[in-house]
C-alpha positions in Angstrom: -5.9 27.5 -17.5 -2.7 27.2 -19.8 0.5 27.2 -17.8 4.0 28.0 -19.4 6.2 25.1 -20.0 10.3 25.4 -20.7 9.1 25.4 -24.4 8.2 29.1 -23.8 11.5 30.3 -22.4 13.6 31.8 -24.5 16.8 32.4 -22.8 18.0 30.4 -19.7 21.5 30.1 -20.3 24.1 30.0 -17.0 20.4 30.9 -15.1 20.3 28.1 -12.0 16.8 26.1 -12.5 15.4 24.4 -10.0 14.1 21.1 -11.3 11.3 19.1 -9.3 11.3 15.7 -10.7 9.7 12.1 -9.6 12.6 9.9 -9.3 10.3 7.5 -6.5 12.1 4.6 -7.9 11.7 0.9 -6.8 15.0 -0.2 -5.0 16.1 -4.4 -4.2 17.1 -4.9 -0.7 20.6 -4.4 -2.4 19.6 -0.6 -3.1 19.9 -1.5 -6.7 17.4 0.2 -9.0 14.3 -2.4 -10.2 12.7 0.3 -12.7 14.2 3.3 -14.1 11.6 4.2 -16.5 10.7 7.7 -14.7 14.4 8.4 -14.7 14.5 8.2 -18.3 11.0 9.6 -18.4 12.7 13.0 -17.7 15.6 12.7 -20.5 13.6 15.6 -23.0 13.6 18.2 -20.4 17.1 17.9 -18.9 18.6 17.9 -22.5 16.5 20.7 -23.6 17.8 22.3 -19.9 21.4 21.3 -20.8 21.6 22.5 -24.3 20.4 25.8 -23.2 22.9 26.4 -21.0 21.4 25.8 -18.0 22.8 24.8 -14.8 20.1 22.0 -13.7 19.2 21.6 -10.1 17.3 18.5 -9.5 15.1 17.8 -6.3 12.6 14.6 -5.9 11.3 12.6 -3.3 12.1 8.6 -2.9 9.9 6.6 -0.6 8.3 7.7 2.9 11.4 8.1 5.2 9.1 10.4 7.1 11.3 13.3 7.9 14.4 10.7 9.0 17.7 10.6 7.3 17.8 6.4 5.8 20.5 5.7 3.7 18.5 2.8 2.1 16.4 5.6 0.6 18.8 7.3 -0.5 18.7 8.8 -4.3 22.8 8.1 -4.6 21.6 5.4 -7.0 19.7 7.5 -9.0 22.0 10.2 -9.4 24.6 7.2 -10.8 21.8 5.9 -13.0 20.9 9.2 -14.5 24.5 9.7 -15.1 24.6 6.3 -16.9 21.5 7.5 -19.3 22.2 10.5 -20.2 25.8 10.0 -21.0 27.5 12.9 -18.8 28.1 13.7 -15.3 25.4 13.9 -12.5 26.7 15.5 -9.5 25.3 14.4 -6.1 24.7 16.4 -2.7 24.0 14.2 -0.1 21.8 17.1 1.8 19.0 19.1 -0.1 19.4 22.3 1.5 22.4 23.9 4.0 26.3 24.5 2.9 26.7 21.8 0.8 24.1 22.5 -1.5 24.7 26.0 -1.3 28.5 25.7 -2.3 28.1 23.1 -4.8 25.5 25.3 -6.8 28.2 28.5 -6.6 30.7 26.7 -8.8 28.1 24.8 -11.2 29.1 25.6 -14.7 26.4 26.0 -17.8 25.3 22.1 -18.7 26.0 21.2 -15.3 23.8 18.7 -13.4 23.1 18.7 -9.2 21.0 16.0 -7.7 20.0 17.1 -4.0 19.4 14.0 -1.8 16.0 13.0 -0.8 13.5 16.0 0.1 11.5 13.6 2.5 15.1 13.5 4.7 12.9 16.9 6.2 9.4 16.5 7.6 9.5 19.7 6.5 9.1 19.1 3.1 5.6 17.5 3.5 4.5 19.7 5.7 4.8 22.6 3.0 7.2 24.8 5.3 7.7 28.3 4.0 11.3 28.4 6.0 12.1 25.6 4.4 10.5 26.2 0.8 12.4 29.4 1.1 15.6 27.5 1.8 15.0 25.6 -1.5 14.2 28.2 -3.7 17.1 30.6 -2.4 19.4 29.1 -5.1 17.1 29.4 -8.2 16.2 31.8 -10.7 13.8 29.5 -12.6 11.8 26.4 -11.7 10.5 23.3 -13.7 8.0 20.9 -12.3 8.3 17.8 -14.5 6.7 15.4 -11.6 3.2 15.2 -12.4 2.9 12.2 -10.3 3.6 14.4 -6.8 1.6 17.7 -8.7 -1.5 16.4 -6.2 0.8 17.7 -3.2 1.0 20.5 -2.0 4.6 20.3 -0.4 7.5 22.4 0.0 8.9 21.5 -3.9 5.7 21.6 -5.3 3.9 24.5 -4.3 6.0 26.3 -1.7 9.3 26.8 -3.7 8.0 27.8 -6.8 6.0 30.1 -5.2 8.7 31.9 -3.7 10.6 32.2 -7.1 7.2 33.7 -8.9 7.1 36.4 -6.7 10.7 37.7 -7.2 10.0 37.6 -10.5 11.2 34.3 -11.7 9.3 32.0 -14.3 7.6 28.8 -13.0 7.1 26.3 -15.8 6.2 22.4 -16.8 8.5 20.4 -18.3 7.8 18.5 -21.3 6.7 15.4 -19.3 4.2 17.5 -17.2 3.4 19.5 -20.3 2.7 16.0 -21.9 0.5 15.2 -19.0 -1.6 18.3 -19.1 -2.5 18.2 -22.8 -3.5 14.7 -22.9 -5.7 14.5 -19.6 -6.5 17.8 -19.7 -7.6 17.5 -23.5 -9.3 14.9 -22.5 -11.5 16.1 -20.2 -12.1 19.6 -22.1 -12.6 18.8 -25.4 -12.7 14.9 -26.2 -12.8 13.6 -29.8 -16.5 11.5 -29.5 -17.9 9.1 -28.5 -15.6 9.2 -25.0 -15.5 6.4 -23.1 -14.2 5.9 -19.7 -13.5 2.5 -18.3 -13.0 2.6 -14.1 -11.9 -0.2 -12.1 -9.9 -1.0 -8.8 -11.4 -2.0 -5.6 -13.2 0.6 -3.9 -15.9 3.0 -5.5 -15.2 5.3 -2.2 -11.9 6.5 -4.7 -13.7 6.9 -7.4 -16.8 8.8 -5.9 -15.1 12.4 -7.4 -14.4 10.9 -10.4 -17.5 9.5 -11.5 -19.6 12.3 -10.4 -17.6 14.3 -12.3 -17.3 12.0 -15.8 -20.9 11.5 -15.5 -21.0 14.8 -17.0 -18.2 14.2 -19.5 -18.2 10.8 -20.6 -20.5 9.2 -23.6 -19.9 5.9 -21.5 -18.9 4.6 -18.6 -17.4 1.0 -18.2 -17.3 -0.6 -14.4 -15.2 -3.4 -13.1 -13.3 -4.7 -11.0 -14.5 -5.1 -7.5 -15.7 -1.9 -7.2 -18.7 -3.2 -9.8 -19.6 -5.5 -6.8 -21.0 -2.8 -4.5 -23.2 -1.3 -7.2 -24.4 -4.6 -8.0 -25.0 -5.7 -4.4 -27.0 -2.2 -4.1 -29.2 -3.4 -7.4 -30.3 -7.0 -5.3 -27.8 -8.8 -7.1 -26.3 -11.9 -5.2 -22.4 -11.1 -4.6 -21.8 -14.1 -2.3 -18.2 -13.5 -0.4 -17.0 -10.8 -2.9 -15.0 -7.7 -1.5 -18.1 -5.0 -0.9 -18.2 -1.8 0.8 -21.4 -2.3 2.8 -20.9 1.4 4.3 -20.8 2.7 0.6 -24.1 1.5 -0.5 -26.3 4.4 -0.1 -23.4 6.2 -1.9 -23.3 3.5 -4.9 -27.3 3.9 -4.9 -26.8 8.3 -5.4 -24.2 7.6 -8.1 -26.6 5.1 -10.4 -29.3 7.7 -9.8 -27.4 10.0 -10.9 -26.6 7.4 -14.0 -30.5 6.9 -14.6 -30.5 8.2 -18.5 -26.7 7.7 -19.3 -23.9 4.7 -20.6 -23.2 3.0 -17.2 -22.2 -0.3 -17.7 -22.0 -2.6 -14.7 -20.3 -6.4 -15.7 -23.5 -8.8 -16.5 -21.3 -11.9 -16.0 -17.9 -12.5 -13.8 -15.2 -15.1 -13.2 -16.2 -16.8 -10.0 -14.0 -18.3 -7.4 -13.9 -19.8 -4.0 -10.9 -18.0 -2.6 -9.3 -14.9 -4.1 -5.8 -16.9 -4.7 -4.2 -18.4 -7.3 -5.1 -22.5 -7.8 -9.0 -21.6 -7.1 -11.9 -23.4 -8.3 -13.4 -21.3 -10.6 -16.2 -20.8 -13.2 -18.7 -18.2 -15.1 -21.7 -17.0 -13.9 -24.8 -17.1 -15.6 -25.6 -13.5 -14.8 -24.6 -10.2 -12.7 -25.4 -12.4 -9.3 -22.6 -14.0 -7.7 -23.1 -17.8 -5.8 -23.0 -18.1 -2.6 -19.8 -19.1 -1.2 -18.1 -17.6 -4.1 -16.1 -13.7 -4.8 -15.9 -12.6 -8.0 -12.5 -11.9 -9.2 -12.9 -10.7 -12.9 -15.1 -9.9 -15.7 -16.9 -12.5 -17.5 -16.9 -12.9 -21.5 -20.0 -11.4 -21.8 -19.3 -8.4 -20.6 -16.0 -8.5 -22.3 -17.1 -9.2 -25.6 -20.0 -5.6 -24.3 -16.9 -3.5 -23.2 -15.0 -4.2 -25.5 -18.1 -3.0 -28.7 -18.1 0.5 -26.4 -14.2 0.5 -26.9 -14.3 0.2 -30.8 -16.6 2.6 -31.5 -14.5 5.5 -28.8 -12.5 8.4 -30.3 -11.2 9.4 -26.8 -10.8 6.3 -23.8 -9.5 7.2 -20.4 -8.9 4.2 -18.3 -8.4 4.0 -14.7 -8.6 0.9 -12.3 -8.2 -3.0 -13.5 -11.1 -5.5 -14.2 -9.8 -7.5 -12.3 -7.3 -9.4 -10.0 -5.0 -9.2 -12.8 -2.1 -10.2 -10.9 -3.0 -13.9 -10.8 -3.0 -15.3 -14.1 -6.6 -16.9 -14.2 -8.1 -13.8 -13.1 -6.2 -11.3 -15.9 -8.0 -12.5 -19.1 -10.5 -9.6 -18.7 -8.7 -6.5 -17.9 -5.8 -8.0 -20.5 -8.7 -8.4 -22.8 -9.5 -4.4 -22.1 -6.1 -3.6 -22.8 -5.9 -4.9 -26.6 -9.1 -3.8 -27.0 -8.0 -0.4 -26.1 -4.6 -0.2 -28.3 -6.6 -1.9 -31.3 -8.4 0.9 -31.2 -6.3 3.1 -33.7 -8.8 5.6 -34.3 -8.9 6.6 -30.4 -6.8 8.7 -28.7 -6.1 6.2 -25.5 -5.1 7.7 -22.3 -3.9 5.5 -19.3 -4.4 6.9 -15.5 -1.1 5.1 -14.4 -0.9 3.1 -11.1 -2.3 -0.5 -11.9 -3.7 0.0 -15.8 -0.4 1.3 -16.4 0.8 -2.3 -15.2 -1.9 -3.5 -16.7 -1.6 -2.2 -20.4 2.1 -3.5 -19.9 2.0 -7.3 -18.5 -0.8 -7.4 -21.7 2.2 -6.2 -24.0 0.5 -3.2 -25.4 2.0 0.0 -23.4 3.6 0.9 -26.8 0.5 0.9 -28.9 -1.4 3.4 -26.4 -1.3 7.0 -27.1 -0.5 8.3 -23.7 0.3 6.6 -20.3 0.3 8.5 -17.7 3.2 8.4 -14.7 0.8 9.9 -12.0 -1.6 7.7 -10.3 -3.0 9.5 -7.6 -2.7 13.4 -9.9 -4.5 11.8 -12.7 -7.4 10.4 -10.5 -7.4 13.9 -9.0 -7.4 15.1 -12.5 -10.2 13.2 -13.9 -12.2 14.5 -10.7 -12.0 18.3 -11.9 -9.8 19.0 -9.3 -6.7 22.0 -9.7 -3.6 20.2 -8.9 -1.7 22.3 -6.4 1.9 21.6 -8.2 0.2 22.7 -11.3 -1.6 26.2 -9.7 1.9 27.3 -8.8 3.2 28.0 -12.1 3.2 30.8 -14.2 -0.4 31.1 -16.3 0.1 31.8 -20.0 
């Protein structure tokens, strides 16, 4: 269902908005911040905020402080690196609800920008508490969700709050990021460009159960690595010697490629080989799907690159989700690398990236900026790509 984004508001000025961004930053032991990218990843929808006359009320999460005040998680730094990007003052309240934040909000002035202090500082936040949603919300006429990447939660900034300000008769919207997100994945999965392929990876198939159920229906083809491909394989006879398996999963893997019989489900027919999963490993190519004895597999092997990659070529729409791979070791990245530039080669395509480790991925391979769309949510967009409603993106207003 179509939600209303800020680009569908047509007079906010001097109204408070409540923003709820994703500003889960890495930090050094020095508190310094490592990666700012979803910082400026939120730049469109606080200008559009601040040349509308806004006054902006930000609210995010950083880390799992688990309902404890921890100065090391802290979003102080954020609020000065924000202020840094944007070129303009970022004021910061060291509490998200109570006195402070109340009286700091009564004296904001059109253009102004708040940052509240870490919404995890409150178990209550997690634990979607109406008092505390209500606490929240009390100083807000509008609300913006721009942090796809917690839209999976159902906590007190996510679904509670705006809530709360929907049925007083305030407007609930996406930001552009979140509006970004929803038209490529939702897109996507609604009406793809053809043939769609979907290439899944990672380590488990118990996270990707949901999701390849559901693409199964979707997708013109599905691509498998990583060491998830191992547990299918092992369930198919094939020899997977000491490589990670989920021996309680089999049955499950054995449903799933019945439920493949007739479709595109490509399991790797050759892997890199090792004898320990760590970096300075013997290592070599196996003739076939079976893995030695002795051995784990800890990549895709040509052949099944040089497959994958003919499926890639001929896509209009590709989703990726999950390495080939432990890419993170040098000798073991040459096949979800290889994925990567076969993915952003792909001009005619419309490429869509499912964050968390392909979005690392399609970077460390140098590509990130010849993909059409990387998404900033791990865990929503593998809830996304399993047909599920996000509960950050039920709670705002329907078109």
């Amino acid at each position: 269902m179509a939600k209303f984004s800020i680009n569908d508001l047509k007079d906010f000025r001097n109204q408070r908005v409540l923003v709820r961004v994703d500003y889960n930053v890495p930090l050094d032991e020095n508190g310094a911040i490592t990666d700012d990218k979803r910082i400026k990843a939120t730049v469109p929808t606080l200008d559009h905020l601040v040349k509308g006359g806004a006054k902006v009320i930000l609210c995010s999460h950083l880390d799992r402080p688990k309902g404890k005040r921890d100065p090391k998680q802290s979003l102080r730094p954020v609020a000065q690196r924000l202020a840094e990007i944007l070129g303009r003052p970022v004021a910061f309240v060291d509490d998200c609800i109570g006195d402070k934040v109340d009286k700091t909000i009564s004296i904001m002035q059109p253009g102004d920008i708040v940052l509240l202090e870490n919404l995890r500082f409150y178990a209550e936040e997690e634990k979607n508490d109406p008092a505390f949603a209500a606490k929240l919300a009390q100083n807000a006429d509008l609300y913006v969700n721009d942090a796809f990447g917690s839209a999976h939660r159902a906590h007190a900034s996510t679904e509670g709050a705006p809530r709360i300000i929907q049925k007083r008769g305030g407007n609930c919207v996406a930001g552009l990021l979140m509006e970004k997100e929803l038209a490529y994945l939702g897109g996507a999965l609604s009406s793809p460009a053809r043939p769609f392929v979907c290439i899944l990876g990672g380590a488990k198939v118990s996270d990707k159960i949901a999701v390849i159920e559901h693409l199964l229906t979707q997708a013109d083809a599905i691509l498998i690595g990583g060491a998830m491909a191992y547990t299918f394989l092992k369930t198919q006879g094939f020899g997977v010697g000491k490589s990670l398996v989920e021996n309680d999963k089999l049955d499950l893997a054995k449903s799933l490629l019945d439920k493949a019989k007739g479709k595109k489900f490509l399991l790797p027919s050759d892997h890199i080989q090792a004898t320990k999963p760590e970096a300075g490993a013997t290592t070599r190519v196996t003739d076939g799907p079976s893995i030695e004895d002795g051995w784990c597999g800890v990549d895709i092997g040509p052949q099944t690159i040089a497959r994958y990659n003919k499926e890639i070529a001929a896509a209009r729409t590709i989703v990726w989700n999950g390495p080939m791979g432990i890419f993170e070791i040098p000798e073991y990245s040459k096949g979800t690398f290889e994925v990567a530039k076969a993915v952003a080669a792909n001009k005619a395509a419309t490429s869509i990236i499912g964050g968390g480790d392909s979005a690392k991925a399609v970077k460390k391979a140098g590509v990130d900026k010849q993909i059409t769309f990387v998404s900033t949510g791990g865990g929503a967009s593998l809830e996304f790509l399993e047909g599920k409603e996000l509960p950050g993106v039920a709670a705002l207003s329907d078109k």
